[in-house]
C-alpha positions as CSV (number, residue, x, y, z in Angstrom):
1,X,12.9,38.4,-2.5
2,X,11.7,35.5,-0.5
3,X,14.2,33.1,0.6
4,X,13.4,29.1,1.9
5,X,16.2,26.6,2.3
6,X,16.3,23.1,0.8
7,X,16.8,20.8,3.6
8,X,17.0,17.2,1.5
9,X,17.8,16.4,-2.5
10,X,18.6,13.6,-4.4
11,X,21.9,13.0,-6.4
12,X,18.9,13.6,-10.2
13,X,18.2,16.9,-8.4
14,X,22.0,17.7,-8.5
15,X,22.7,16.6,-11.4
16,X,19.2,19.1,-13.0
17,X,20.7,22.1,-11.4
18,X,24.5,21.7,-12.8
19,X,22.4,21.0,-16.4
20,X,19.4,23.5,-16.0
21,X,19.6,27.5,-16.7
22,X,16.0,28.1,-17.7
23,X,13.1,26.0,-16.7
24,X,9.5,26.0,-16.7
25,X,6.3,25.7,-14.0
26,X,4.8,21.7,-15.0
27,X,2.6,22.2,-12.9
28,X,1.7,22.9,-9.0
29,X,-0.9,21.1,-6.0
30,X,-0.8,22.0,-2.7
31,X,2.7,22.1,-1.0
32,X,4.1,20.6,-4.0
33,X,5.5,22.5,-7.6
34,X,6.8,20.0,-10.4
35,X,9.3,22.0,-12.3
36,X,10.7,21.1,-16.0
37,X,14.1,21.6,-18.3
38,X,12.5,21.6,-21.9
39,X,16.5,22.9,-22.8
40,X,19.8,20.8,-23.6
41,X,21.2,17.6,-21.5
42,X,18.5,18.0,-19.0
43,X,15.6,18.0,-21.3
44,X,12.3,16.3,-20.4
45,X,13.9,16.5,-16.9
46,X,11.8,17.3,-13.6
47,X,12.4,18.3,-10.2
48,X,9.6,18.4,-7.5
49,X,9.4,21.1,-4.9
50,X,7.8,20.2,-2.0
51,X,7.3,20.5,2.0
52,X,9.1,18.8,4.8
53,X,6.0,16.5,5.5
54,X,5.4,15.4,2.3
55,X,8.8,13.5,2.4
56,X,11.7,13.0,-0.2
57,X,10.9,11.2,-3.7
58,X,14.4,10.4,-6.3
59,X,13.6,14.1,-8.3
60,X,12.6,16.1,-4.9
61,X,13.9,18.9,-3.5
62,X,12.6,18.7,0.8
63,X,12.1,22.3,1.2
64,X,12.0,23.4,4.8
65,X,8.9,24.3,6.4
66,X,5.6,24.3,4.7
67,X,5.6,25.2,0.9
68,X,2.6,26.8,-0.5
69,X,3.3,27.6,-3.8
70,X,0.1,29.5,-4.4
71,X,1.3,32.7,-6.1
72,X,3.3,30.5,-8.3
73,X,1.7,30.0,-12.1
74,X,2.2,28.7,-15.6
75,X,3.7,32.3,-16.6
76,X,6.2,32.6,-13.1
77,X,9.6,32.9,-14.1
78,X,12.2,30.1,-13.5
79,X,16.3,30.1,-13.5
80,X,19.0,28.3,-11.4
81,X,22.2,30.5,-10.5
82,X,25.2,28.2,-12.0
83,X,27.4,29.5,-9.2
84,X,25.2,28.7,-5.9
85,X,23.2,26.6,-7.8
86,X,20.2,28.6,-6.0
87,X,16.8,27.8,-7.5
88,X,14.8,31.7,-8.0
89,X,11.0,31.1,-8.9
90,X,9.6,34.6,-9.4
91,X,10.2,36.6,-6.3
92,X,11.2,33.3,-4.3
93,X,14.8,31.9,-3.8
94,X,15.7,28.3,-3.1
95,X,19.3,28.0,-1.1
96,X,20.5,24.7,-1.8
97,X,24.7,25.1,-0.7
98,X,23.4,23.5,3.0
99,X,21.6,20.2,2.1
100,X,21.5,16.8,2.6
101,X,22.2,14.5,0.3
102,X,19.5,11.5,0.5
103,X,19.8,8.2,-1.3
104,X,16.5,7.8,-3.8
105,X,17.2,3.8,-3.8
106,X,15.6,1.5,-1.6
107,X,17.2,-1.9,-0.3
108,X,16.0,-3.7,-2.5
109,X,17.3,-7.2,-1.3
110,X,15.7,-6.1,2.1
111,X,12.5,-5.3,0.1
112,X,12.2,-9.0,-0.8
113,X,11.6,-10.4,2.8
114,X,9.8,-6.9,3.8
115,X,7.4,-7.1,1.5
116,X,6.9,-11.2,1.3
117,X,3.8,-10.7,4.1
118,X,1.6,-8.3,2.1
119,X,2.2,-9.8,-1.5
120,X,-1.3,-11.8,-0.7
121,X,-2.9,-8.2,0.0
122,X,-6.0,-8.5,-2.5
123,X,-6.9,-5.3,-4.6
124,X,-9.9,-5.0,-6.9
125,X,-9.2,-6.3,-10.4
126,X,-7.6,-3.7,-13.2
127,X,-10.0,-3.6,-15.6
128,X,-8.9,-3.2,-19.0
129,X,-5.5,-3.6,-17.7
130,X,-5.4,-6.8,-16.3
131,X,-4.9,-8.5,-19.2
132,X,-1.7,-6.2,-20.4
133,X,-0.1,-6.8,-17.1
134,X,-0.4,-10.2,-17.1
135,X,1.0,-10.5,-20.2
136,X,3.9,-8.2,-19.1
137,X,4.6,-10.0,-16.0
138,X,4.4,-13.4,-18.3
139,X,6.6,-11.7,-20.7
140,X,9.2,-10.7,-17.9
141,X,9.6,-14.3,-17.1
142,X,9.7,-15.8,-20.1
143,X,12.2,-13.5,-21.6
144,X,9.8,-12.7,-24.4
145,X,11.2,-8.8,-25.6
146,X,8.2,-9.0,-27.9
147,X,5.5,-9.4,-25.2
148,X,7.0,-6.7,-22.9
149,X,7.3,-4.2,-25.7
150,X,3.9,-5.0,-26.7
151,X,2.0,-4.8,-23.3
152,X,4.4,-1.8,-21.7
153,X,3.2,0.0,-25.2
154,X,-0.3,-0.8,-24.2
155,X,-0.4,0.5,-20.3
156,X,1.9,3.5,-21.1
157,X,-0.6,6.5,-20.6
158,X,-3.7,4.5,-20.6
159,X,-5.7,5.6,-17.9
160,X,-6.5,9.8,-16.8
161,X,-4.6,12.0,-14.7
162,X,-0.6,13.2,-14.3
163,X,0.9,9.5,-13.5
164,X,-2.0,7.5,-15.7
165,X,-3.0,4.2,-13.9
166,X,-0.9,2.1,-16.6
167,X,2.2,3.8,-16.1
168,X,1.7,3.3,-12.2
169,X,1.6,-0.1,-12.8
170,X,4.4,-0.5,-14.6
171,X,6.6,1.5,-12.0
172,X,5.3,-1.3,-9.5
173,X,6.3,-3.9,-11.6
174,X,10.0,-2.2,-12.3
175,X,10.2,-2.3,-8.4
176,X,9.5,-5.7,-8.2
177,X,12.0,-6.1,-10.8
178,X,14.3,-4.5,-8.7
179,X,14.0,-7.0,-5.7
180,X,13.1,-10.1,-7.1
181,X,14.3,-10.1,-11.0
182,X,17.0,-7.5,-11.6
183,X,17.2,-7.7,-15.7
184,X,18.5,-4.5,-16.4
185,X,17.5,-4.9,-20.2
186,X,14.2,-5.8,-19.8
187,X,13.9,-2.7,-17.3
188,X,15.3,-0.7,-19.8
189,X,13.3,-1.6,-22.5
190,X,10.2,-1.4,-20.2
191,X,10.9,2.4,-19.5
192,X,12.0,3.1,-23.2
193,X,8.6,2.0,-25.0
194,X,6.8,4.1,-21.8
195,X,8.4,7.0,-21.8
196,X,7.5,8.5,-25.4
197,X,3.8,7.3,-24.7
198,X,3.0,9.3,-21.7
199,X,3.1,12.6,-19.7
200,X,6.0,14.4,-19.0
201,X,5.9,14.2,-14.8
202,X,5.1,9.7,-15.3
203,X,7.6,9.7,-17.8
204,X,10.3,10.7,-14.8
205,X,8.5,8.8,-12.5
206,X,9.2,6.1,-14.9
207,X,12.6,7.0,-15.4
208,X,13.2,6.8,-11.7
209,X,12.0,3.6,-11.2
210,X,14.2,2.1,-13.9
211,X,17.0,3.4,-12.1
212,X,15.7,2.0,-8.7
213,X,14.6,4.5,-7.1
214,X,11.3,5.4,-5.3
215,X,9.1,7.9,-2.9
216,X,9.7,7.4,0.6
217,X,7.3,5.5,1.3
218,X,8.7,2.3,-0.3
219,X,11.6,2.9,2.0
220,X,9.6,2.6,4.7
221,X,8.3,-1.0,3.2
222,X,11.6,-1.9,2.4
223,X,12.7,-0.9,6.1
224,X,9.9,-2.8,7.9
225,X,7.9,0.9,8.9
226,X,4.6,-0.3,11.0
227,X,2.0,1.5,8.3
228,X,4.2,1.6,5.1
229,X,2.0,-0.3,2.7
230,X,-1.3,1.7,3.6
231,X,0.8,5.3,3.3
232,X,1.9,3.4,-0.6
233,X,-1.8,2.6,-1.1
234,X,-2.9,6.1,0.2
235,X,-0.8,8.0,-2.5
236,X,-2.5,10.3,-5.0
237,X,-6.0,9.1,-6.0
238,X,-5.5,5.8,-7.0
239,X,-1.6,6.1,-8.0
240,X,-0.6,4.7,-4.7
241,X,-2.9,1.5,-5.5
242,X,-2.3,1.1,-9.1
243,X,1.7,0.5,-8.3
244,X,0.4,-1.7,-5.6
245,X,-1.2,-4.0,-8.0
246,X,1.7,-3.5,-10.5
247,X,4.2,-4.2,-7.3
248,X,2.7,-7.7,-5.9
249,X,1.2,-9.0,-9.3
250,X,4.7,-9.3,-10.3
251,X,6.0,-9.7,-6.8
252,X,3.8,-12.8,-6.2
253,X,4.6,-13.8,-9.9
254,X,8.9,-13.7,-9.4
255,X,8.2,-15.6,-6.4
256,X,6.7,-18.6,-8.2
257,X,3.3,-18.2,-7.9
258,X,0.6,-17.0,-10.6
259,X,-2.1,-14.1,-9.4
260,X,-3.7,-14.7,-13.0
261,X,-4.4,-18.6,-12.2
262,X,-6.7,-18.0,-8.9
Protein backbone atom coordinates (compact mmCIF):
# COMPACT_ATOMS: atom_id res chain seq x y z
CA UNK A 1 0.00 0.00 0.00
CA UNK A 2 0.96 3.45 -0.96
CA UNK A 3 1.10 5.90 1.73
CA UNK A 4 1.01 10.09 1.28
CA UNK A 5 0.49 12.42 4.26
CA UNK A 6 -2.11 15.21 4.49
CA UNK A 7 -0.21 18.27 5.32
CA UNK A 8 -3.44 20.88 5.65
CA UNK A 9 -7.49 20.23 6.33
CA UNK A 10 -10.23 22.26 7.16
CA UNK A 11 -12.33 21.88 10.48
CA UNK A 12 -15.69 20.22 7.23
CA UNK A 13 -12.88 17.75 6.46
CA UNK A 14 -12.76 16.77 10.17
CA UNK A 15 -15.85 16.74 10.80
CA UNK A 16 -16.51 14.07 7.04
CA UNK A 17 -13.98 11.77 8.44
CA UNK A 18 -15.51 11.34 12.21
CA UNK A 19 -19.14 10.96 9.96
CA UNK A 20 -17.85 9.02 6.86
CA UNK A 21 -17.16 4.97 6.71
CA UNK A 22 -17.77 4.32 3.11
CA UNK A 23 -17.51 6.87 0.41
CA UNK A 24 -17.51 7.17 -3.21
CA UNK A 25 -14.99 8.57 -6.27
CA UNK A 26 -17.20 12.09 -7.59
CA UNK A 27 -15.03 12.57 -9.71
CA UNK A 28 -11.08 13.22 -10.43
CA UNK A 29 -8.89 16.10 -12.82
CA UNK A 30 -5.45 16.41 -12.63
CA UNK A 31 -3.92 16.57 -9.11
CA UNK A 32 -7.20 16.93 -7.68
CA UNK A 33 -10.06 13.77 -6.54
CA UNK A 34 -13.50 15.11 -5.21
CA UNK A 35 -14.66 12.37 -3.01
CA UNK A 36 -18.52 11.87 -1.71
CA UNK A 37 -20.53 10.45 1.60
CA UNK A 38 -23.88 9.37 -0.17
CA UNK A 39 -24.45 7.52 3.68
CA UNK A 40 -25.94 8.99 7.10
CA UNK A 41 -25.04 12.52 8.77
CA UNK A 42 -22.52 13.22 6.20
CA UNK A 43 -24.58 12.64 3.19
CA UNK A 44 -24.32 14.83 0.07
CA UNK A 45 -20.90 15.67 1.75
CA UNK A 46 -17.52 16.23 -0.24
CA UNK A 47 -13.98 16.38 0.43
CA UNK A 48 -11.33 17.33 -2.23
CA UNK A 49 -8.03 15.70 -2.45
CA UNK A 50 -5.55 17.61 -3.93
CA UNK A 51 -1.66 18.75 -4.27
CA UNK A 52 0.33 21.13 -2.24
CA UNK A 53 0.35 23.75 -5.10
CA UNK A 54 -3.04 23.80 -5.78
CA UNK A 55 -3.69 25.35 -2.26
CA UNK A 56 -6.33 24.73 0.53
CA UNK A 57 -10.19 25.30 -0.27
CA UNK A 58 -12.96 24.89 3.12
CA UNK A 59 -13.62 20.83 2.02
CA UNK A 60 -9.71 20.19 1.02
CA UNK A 61 -7.45 17.87 2.17
CA UNK A 62 -3.52 19.59 1.06
CA UNK A 63 -1.89 16.37 0.39
CA UNK A 64 1.80 16.60 0.35
CA UNK A 65 3.68 16.52 -2.73
CA UNK A 66 2.20 16.17 -6.11
CA UNK A 67 -1.13 14.09 -6.25
CA UNK A 68 -1.84 12.34 -9.48
CA UNK A 69 -4.64 10.44 -8.91
CA UNK A 70 -4.51 8.69 -12.31
CA UNK A 71 -5.13 5.04 -11.40
CA UNK A 72 -7.95 6.15 -9.30
CA UNK A 73 -11.70 5.52 -11.02
CA UNK A 74 -15.38 5.58 -10.58
CA UNK A 75 -15.20 1.73 -9.41
CA UNK A 76 -11.85 2.39 -6.79
CA UNK A 77 -12.76 1.51 -3.42
CA UNK A 78 -13.18 4.20 -0.70
CA UNK A 79 -13.17 3.89 3.38
CA UNK A 80 -11.93 6.07 6.30
CA UNK A 81 -10.36 4.07 9.38
CA UNK A 82 -12.61 5.41 12.43
CA UNK A 83 -9.57 4.96 14.70
CA UNK A 84 -6.72 7.02 12.69
CA UNK A 85 -9.14 8.50 10.73
CA UNK A 86 -6.68 7.46 7.70
CA UNK A 87 -8.38 7.95 4.34
CA UNK A 88 -7.49 4.28 2.08
CA UNK A 89 -8.40 4.82 -1.71
CA UNK A 90 -7.68 1.47 -3.37
CA UNK A 91 -4.11 0.63 -2.81
CA UNK A 92 -3.36 4.32 -1.47
CA UNK A 93 -3.46 5.47 2.25
CA UNK A 94 -3.98 9.07 3.39
CA UNK A 95 -2.25 9.70 7.09
CA UNK A 96 -4.07 12.49 8.43
CA UNK A 97 -2.94 12.19 12.66
CA UNK A 98 -0.02 14.98 11.62
CA UNK A 99 -1.93 17.97 10.00
CA UNK A 100 -2.57 21.27 10.21
CA UNK A 101 -5.55 22.70 10.91
CA UNK A 102 -6.33 25.69 8.47
CA UNK A 103 -9.12 28.27 8.89
CA UNK A 104 -11.50 28.00 5.48
CA UNK A 105 -12.90 31.76 6.53
CA UNK A 106 -11.64 34.75 5.14
CA UNK A 107 -11.52 38.23 7.01
CA UNK A 108 -14.21 39.32 5.81
CA UNK A 109 -14.28 42.90 7.40
CA UNK A 110 -10.68 43.07 5.87
CA UNK A 111 -12.18 41.98 2.56
CA UNK A 112 -14.29 45.14 2.47
CA UNK A 113 -11.36 47.72 2.15
CA UNK A 114 -9.19 44.93 0.17
CA UNK A 115 -11.40 44.47 -2.32
CA UNK A 116 -12.94 48.29 -2.53
CA UNK A 117 -10.09 49.01 -5.54
CA UNK A 118 -11.12 46.31 -7.97
CA UNK A 119 -15.04 46.46 -7.50
CA UNK A 120 -14.89 48.82 -10.80
CA UNK A 121 -13.04 45.78 -12.63
CA UNK A 122 -15.44 45.53 -15.74
CA UNK A 123 -16.32 41.82 -17.02
CA UNK A 124 -18.30 41.01 -20.12
CA UNK A 125 -22.06 41.03 -19.49
CA UNK A 126 -23.86 37.54 -18.11
CA UNK A 127 -26.01 36.79 -20.64
CA UNK A 128 -29.06 35.25 -19.71
CA UNK A 129 -28.09 35.81 -16.26
CA UNK A 130 -27.85 39.21 -15.88
CA UNK A 131 -31.14 39.87 -15.44
CA UNK A 132 -31.54 37.04 -12.45
CA UNK A 133 -28.66 38.64 -10.60
CA UNK A 134 -29.81 41.86 -10.75
CA UNK A 135 -32.89 40.91 -9.39
CA UNK A 136 -31.11 38.90 -6.63
CA UNK A 137 -28.81 41.64 -5.72
CA UNK A 138 -32.11 44.07 -5.77
CA UNK A 139 -33.82 41.45 -3.74
CA UNK A 140 -30.91 41.29 -1.10
CA UNK A 141 -31.37 44.92 -0.43
CA UNK A 142 -34.73 45.31 -0.36
CA UNK A 143 -35.35 42.40 1.88
CA UNK A 144 -37.69 40.96 -0.65
CA UNK A 145 -37.58 36.81 0.39
CA UNK A 146 -39.72 36.41 -2.69
CA UNK A 147 -37.28 37.90 -5.21
CA UNK A 148 -34.26 36.05 -3.78
CA UNK A 149 -36.08 32.65 -3.81
CA UNK A 150 -37.22 33.41 -7.20
CA UNK A 151 -33.86 34.48 -8.98
CA UNK A 152 -31.39 32.01 -6.67
CA UNK A 153 -34.07 29.20 -8.12
CA UNK A 154 -33.38 30.56 -11.59
CA UNK A 155 -29.28 30.67 -11.58
CA UNK A 156 -29.00 27.47 -9.49
CA UNK A 157 -27.57 24.98 -12.12
CA UNK A 158 -28.10 27.13 -15.11
CA UNK A 159 -25.14 27.07 -17.12
CA UNK A 160 -22.77 23.58 -18.07
CA UNK A 161 -20.06 22.09 -16.28
CA UNK A 162 -19.33 20.75 -12.29
CA UNK A 163 -19.81 24.42 -10.56
CA UNK A 164 -22.58 25.76 -13.46
CA UNK A 165 -21.96 29.53 -14.14
CA UNK A 166 -25.21 30.49 -11.99
CA UNK A 167 -24.17 28.76 -9.04
CA UNK A 168 -20.71 30.64 -9.29
CA UNK A 169 -22.46 33.61 -9.17
CA UNK A 170 -24.33 33.12 -6.45
CA UNK A 171 -21.22 31.97 -4.27
CA UNK A 172 -19.76 35.52 -5.28
CA UNK A 173 -22.64 37.19 -4.24
CA UNK A 174 -22.84 35.02 -0.62
CA UNK A 175 -19.21 36.47 -0.30
CA UNK A 176 -20.14 39.77 -0.76
CA UNK A 177 -22.76 39.04 1.62
CA UNK A 178 -20.23 38.13 3.91
CA UNK A 179 -18.31 41.45 3.89
CA UNK A 180 -20.62 44.03 3.13
CA UNK A 181 -24.28 42.60 4.16
CA UNK A 182 -24.04 39.79 6.75
CA UNK A 183 -28.01 38.51 6.77
CA UNK A 184 -27.55 35.22 7.83
CA UNK A 185 -31.28 34.40 6.68
CA UNK A 186 -31.14 35.66 3.45
CA UNK A 187 -27.71 33.55 3.02
CA UNK A 188 -29.44 30.77 4.21
CA UNK A 189 -32.31 30.85 2.16
CA UNK A 190 -29.96 31.69 -0.88
CA UNK A 191 -28.09 28.24 -0.37
CA UNK A 192 -31.35 26.30 0.50
CA UNK A 193 -33.35 26.99 -2.91
CA UNK A 194 -29.63 26.27 -4.71
CA UNK A 195 -28.65 23.37 -3.26
CA UNK A 196 -31.50 20.82 -4.40
CA UNK A 197 -31.15 22.50 -7.98
CA UNK A 198 -27.70 21.66 -8.80
CA UNK A 199 -24.64 19.22 -8.84
CA UNK A 200 -23.50 17.57 -6.01
CA UNK A 201 -19.57 19.15 -5.90
CA UNK A 202 -21.56 23.25 -6.51
CA UNK A 203 -23.91 22.22 -4.05
CA UNK A 204 -20.84 22.07 -1.34
CA UNK A 205 -19.33 24.81 -2.86
CA UNK A 206 -22.42 26.48 -2.15
CA UNK A 207 -22.75 25.22 1.22
CA UNK A 208 -19.30 26.53 1.91
CA UNK A 209 -19.91 29.88 0.96
CA UNK A 210 -23.00 30.19 3.19
CA UNK A 211 -20.86 29.38 5.91
CA UNK A 212 -18.14 31.84 4.88
CA UNK A 213 -15.76 30.13 3.72
CA UNK A 214 -13.66 30.18 0.43
CA UNK A 215 -10.51 28.83 -1.86
CA UNK A 216 -7.43 30.40 -1.00
CA UNK A 217 -7.36 32.63 -3.26
CA UNK A 218 -9.99 34.97 -1.70
CA UNK A 219 -7.70 34.97 1.16
CA UNK A 220 -5.16 36.30 -0.63
CA UNK A 221 -7.79 39.23 -1.79
CA UNK A 222 -8.86 39.55 1.50
CA UNK A 223 -5.07 39.85 2.74
CA UNK A 224 -3.95 42.39 0.17
CA UNK A 225 -1.72 39.37 -2.08
CA UNK A 226 -0.10 41.45 -5.13
CA UNK A 227 -2.06 39.11 -8.00
CA UNK A 228 -5.02 37.74 -5.93
CA UNK A 229 -7.94 38.90 -8.09
CA UNK A 230 -6.33 37.61 -11.46
CA UNK A 231 -5.42 33.92 -9.68
CA UNK A 232 -9.79 34.37 -8.59
CA UNK A 233 -10.44 35.22 -12.27
CA UNK A 234 -8.05 32.41 -13.56
CA UNK A 235 -9.99 29.59 -11.71
CA UNK A 236 -11.50 26.70 -13.68
CA UNK A 237 -12.75 27.80 -17.06
CA UNK A 238 -14.80 30.49 -16.39
CA UNK A 239 -15.79 29.56 -12.64
CA UNK A 240 -13.15 31.96 -11.40
CA UNK A 241 -14.92 34.87 -13.47
CA UNK A 242 -18.49 33.97 -13.02
CA UNK A 243 -17.99 34.53 -8.94
CA UNK A 244 -16.17 37.57 -10.00
CA UNK A 245 -19.20 39.05 -11.57
CA UNK A 246 -21.40 37.59 -8.78
CA UNK A 247 -18.66 39.13 -6.13
CA UNK A 248 -18.52 42.95 -7.27
CA UNK A 249 -22.11 43.13 -8.82
CA UNK A 250 -23.24 42.85 -5.40
CA UNK A 251 -20.01 44.25 -3.94
CA UNK A 252 -20.48 47.57 -5.88
CA UNK A 253 -24.30 47.17 -5.18
CA UNK A 254 -23.93 46.89 -0.87
CA UNK A 255 -21.69 49.84 -1.36
CA UNK A 256 -24.35 52.12 -2.67
CA UNK A 257 -23.96 52.11 -6.11
CA UNK A 258 -25.99 50.27 -8.96
CA UNK A 259 -23.84 48.21 -11.85
CA UNK A 260 -27.44 47.69 -13.56
CA UNK A 261 -27.94 51.61 -13.98
CA UNK A 262 -24.64 52.38 -16.10
Amino acid sequence: MTAMKCELLTPRVQRWLTETHKARILNRFDQVCNLVNDEGAAQGAVVSLVSANIGPGPFSMVLDGVFTPAEINAETAVSVDPFTRSLNIGTLRINTDRADLWNPRPDWQKMKAAAQPFLSYSLPPAGELVDDLARLVQGITNRRREDCLGAAGRLAGLGSGLTPAGDDMLMGTLYAMWAWYPDRDLMRLIVDTAVPRTTTLSAAFLRAAGDGEATIHWHDLADGRPGAMDRILAIGATSGRDAWIGFTTAAVQFCGLNPFSQ
